[in-house]
N, C-alpha and C positions, 0 to 999 in steps of 0.2 A: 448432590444432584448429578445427573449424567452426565458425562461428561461425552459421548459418542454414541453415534445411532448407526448402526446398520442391518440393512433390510432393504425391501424391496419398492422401487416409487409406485405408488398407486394412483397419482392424480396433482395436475398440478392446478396453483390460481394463481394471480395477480402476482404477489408476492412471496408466496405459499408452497410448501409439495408436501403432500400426506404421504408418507415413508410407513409400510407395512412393515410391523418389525415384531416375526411370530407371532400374525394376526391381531397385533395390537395398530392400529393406523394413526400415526403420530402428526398433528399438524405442524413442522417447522418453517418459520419466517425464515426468508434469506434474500440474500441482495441478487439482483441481479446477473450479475459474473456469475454468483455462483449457481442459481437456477440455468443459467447458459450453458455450466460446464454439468450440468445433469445428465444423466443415461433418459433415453424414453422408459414409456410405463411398462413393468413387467419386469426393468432390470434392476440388478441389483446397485446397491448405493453406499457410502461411508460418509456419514459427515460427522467433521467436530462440532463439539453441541454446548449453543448456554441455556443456562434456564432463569427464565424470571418469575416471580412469585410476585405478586400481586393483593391487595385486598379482595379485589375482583376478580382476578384472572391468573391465569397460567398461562407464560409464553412460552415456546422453546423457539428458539434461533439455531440456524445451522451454515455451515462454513465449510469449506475446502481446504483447510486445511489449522491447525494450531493457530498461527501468527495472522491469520486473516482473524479469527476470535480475540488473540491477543489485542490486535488492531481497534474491533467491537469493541471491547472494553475501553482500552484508552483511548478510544476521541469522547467518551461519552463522559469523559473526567474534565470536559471543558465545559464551562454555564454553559449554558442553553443547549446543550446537543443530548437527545433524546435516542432511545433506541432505531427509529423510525430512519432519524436523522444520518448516524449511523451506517446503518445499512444502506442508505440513499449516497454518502459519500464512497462506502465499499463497491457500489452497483458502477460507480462512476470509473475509481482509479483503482488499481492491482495496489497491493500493499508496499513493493517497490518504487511505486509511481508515489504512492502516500508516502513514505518515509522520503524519495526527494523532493517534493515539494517543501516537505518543512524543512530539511535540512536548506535548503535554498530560499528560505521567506516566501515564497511562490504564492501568495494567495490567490494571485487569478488562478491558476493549476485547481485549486480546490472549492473556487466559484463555480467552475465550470458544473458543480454539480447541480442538480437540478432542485430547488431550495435555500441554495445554500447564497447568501449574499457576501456582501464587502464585509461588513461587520464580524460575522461571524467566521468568515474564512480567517480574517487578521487576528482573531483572538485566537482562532486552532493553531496555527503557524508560533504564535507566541507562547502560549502556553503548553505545548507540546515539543516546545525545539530542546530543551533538555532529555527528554524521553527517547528521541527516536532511535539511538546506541543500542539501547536494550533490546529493540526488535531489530535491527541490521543484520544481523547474524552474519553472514559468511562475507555482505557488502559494505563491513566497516566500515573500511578505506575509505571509498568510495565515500559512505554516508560524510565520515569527518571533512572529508576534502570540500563537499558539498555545502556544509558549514560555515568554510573557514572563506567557501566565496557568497553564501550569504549573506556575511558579516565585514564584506570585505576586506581579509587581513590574509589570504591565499599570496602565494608570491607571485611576482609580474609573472613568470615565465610557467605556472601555471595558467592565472590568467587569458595569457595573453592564448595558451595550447585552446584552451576551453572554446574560445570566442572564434579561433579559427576554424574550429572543428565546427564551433555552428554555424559560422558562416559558410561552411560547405553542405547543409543541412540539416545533420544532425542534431538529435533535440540536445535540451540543458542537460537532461540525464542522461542520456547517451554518450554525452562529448564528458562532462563531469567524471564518467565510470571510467573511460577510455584511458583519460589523462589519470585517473586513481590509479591501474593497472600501471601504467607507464614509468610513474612515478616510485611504483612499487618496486618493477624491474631495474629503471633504473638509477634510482636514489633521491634526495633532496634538494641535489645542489646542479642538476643536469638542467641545459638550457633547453627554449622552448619549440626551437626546430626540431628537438631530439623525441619531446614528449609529442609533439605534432605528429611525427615519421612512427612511433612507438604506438601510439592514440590511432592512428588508422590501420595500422597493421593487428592491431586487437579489435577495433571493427570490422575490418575486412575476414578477421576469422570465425 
C-alpha cells in the first residue's frame, strides 16, 4: 500500500481532506493537528499515508510526518484503541507531548483527550511505557530521564532540578528535557543547583 500522498488539497470535512493527486481525489482521515497544519484549497500537500483495508471499506489516513504514523500504529496496539481513537489522541498531543506523557505515567496528559477516559488512558501509559525509545529519536535522553522519574528511581538532584524548574512554571516536559540536556552537558554526578542554572539556560535559549 502507499505509503505517501502528494497533490493538491481540493476540499476539506470534519475529519477529512480529499487530496487531488493527478486528478484522482483521495479522501484521507487525519487528526486534527494535522488538518491544522494543512495548506488552504488549491495548494499543494505531502502527507505520510496508512491504509486500511476493510471488508467493507477502504480508509486512507494521512500524517505529517513518519513518527506521527509511527505513533497511529502503536497506540492502536493497546485493547480498546481503534483508529478513530487514534487519531483523536493524535488531534490532542504532538508526538513529543505523547512520548512524555508515557515516559512520565502521565495519564491525566492523555485524558485530556476528548474520549478518552481514566481506564483507558492507564492502560496506554502501561502498556506502551516499553515502546516509546523506539519513537524518541533525537529526544532519547530526555525520554529515558522522563522514565526513570516516572518510576521514581531519577537521582535526588535531578529530581529535585525537575521540580524547581516547575515550580518556576515550566511544564513536566519542558523542565524534564531541560534537566536531560543539562545532565548531558554536565555528567551524572553534578549537583542540583548546577542542573537548575544548566536547565534555564537551555530554556532561556
Amino acid at each position: 500500500m502507499n505509503g505517501k500522498l502528494k497533490g493538491v488539497v481540493d476540499s476539506y470535512g470534519e475529519d477529512w481532506v480529499i487530496l487531488d493527486v493527478q486528478g484522482v481525489g483521495y479522501q484521507v482521515h487525519c487528526s486534527a493537528k494535522t488538518l491544522g497544519n494543512l495548506p488552504s484549497s488549491g495548494e499543494g500537500a505531502t502527507l505520510a499515508s496508512e491504509t486500511h483495508v476493510r471488508e467493507t471499506e477502504i480508509k486512507l489516513f494521512g500524517f505529517t510526518s513518519d513518527v506521527e504514523r509511527e505513533w497511529f500504529r502503536l497506540l492502536q496496539s493497546v485493547q480498546g484503541v481503534v483508529a478513530k481513537v487514534a487519531l483523536a489522541v493524535l488531534g490532542t498531543l504532538a508526538p513529543a507531548e505523547l512520548a512524555s506523557a508515557i515516559a512520565l505515567q502521565d495519564k491525566a496528559m492523555i485524558a485530556r483527550t476528548p474520549g478518552i477516559g481514566p481506564k483507558v488512558a492507564e492502560r496506554m501509559v502501561r502498556e506502551l511505557k516499553n515502546k516509546v525509545p523506539a519513537l524518541s529519536g533525537d529526544t532519547m535522553g530526555a525520554i529515558g530521564l522522563q522514565q526513570e522519574l516516572g518510576e521514581g528511581v531519577a537521582s535526588s538532584a535531578v529530581q529535585d532540578a525537575v521540580s524547581a524548574l516547575s515550580n518556576l512554571g515550566y511544564s513536566a516536559d519542558q523542565a524534564s528535557r531541560a534537566v536531560a540536556s543539562a545532565v548531558k552537558e554536565a555528567g551524572d554526578d553534578v549537583d542540583s543547583g548546577t542542573l537548575i542554572r544548566l536547565g534555564l539556560k537551555e530554556l532561556a535559549g
